[in-house]
C-alpha positions as CSV (number, residue, x, y, z in Angstrom):
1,X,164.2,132.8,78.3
2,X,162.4,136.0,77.8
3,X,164.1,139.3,77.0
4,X,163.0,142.1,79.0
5,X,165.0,145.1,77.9
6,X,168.4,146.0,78.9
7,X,170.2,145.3,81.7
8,X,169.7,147.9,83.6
9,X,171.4,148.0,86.9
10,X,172.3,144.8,86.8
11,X,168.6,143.2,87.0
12,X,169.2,141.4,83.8
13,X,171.1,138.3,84.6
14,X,169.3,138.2,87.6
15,X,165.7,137.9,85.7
16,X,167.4,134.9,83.7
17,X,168.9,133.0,86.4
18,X,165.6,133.3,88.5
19,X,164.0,132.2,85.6
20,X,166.4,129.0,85.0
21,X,165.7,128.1,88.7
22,X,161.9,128.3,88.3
23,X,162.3,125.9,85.5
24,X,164.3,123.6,87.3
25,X,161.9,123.6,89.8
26,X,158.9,122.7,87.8
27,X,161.0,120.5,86.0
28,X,161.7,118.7,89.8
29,X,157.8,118.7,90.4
30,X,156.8,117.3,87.2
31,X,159.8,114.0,87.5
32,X,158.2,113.8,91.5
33,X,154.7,114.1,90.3
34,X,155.6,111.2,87.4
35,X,157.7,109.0,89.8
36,X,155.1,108.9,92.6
37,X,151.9,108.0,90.1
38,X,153.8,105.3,88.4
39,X,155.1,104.0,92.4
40,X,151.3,104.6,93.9
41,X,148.6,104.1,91.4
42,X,148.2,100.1,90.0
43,X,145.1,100.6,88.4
44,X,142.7,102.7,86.4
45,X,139.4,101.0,87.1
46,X,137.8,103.5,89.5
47,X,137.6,107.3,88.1
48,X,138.6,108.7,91.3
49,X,142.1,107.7,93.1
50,X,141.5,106.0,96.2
51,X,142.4,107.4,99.9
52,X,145.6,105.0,99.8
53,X,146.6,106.2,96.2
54,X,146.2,109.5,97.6
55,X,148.3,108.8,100.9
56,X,150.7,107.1,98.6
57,X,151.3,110.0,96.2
58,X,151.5,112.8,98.8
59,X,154.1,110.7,101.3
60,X,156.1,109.8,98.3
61,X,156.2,113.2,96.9
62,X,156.9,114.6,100.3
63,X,159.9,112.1,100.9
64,X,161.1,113.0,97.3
65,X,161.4,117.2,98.0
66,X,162.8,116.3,101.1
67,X,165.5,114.7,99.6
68,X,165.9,117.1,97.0
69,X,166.3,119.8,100.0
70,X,168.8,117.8,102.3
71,X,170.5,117.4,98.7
72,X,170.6,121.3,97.1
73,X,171.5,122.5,101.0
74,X,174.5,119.9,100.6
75,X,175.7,121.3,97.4
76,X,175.0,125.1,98.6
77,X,177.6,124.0,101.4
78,X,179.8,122.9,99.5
79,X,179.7,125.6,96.6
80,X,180.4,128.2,99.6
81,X,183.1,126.5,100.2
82,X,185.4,126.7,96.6
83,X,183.6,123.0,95.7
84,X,181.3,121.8,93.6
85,X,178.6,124.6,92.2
86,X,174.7,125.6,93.4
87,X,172.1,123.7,92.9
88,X,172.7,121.2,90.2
């Protein structure tokens, strides 16, 4: 995390936690993006992926974020509620 000069009204810890969520969230792309290529692509004969690799990837990412959603909006509930904290 970067510093960026005081805090000054109150900006500070917000810069940092907006930047520990952006990380988070390109950490969550980059496992998606891994998990989906290793589930859809078999073989690296051709130098292009093919339509079905392609399909493959971008309903498997898709079904992974939404499951991430459903999940964090869970947690966000219950956080609201006195339970278990945020996004984890």
């Amino acid at each position: 995390m970067s510093y960026r000069g005081g805090n000054k009204g109150g900006y500070g810890a917000r810069n940092e936690e907006e930047e520990v969520m952006q990380a988070m969230l390109i950490k969550m792309t980059m496992s998606i993006n891994k998990q989906c290529f290793t589930e859809c692509v078999s073989s690296f004969k051709d130098e292009k992926l093919s339509s079905g690799e392609q399909t493959c990837i971008q309903s498997c990412a898709k079904r992974h974020s939404g499951a991430f959603t459903a999940m964090n909006d869970i947690s966000q509930q219950l956080a609201a509620k006195g339970g278990a904290g945020g996004m984890f």
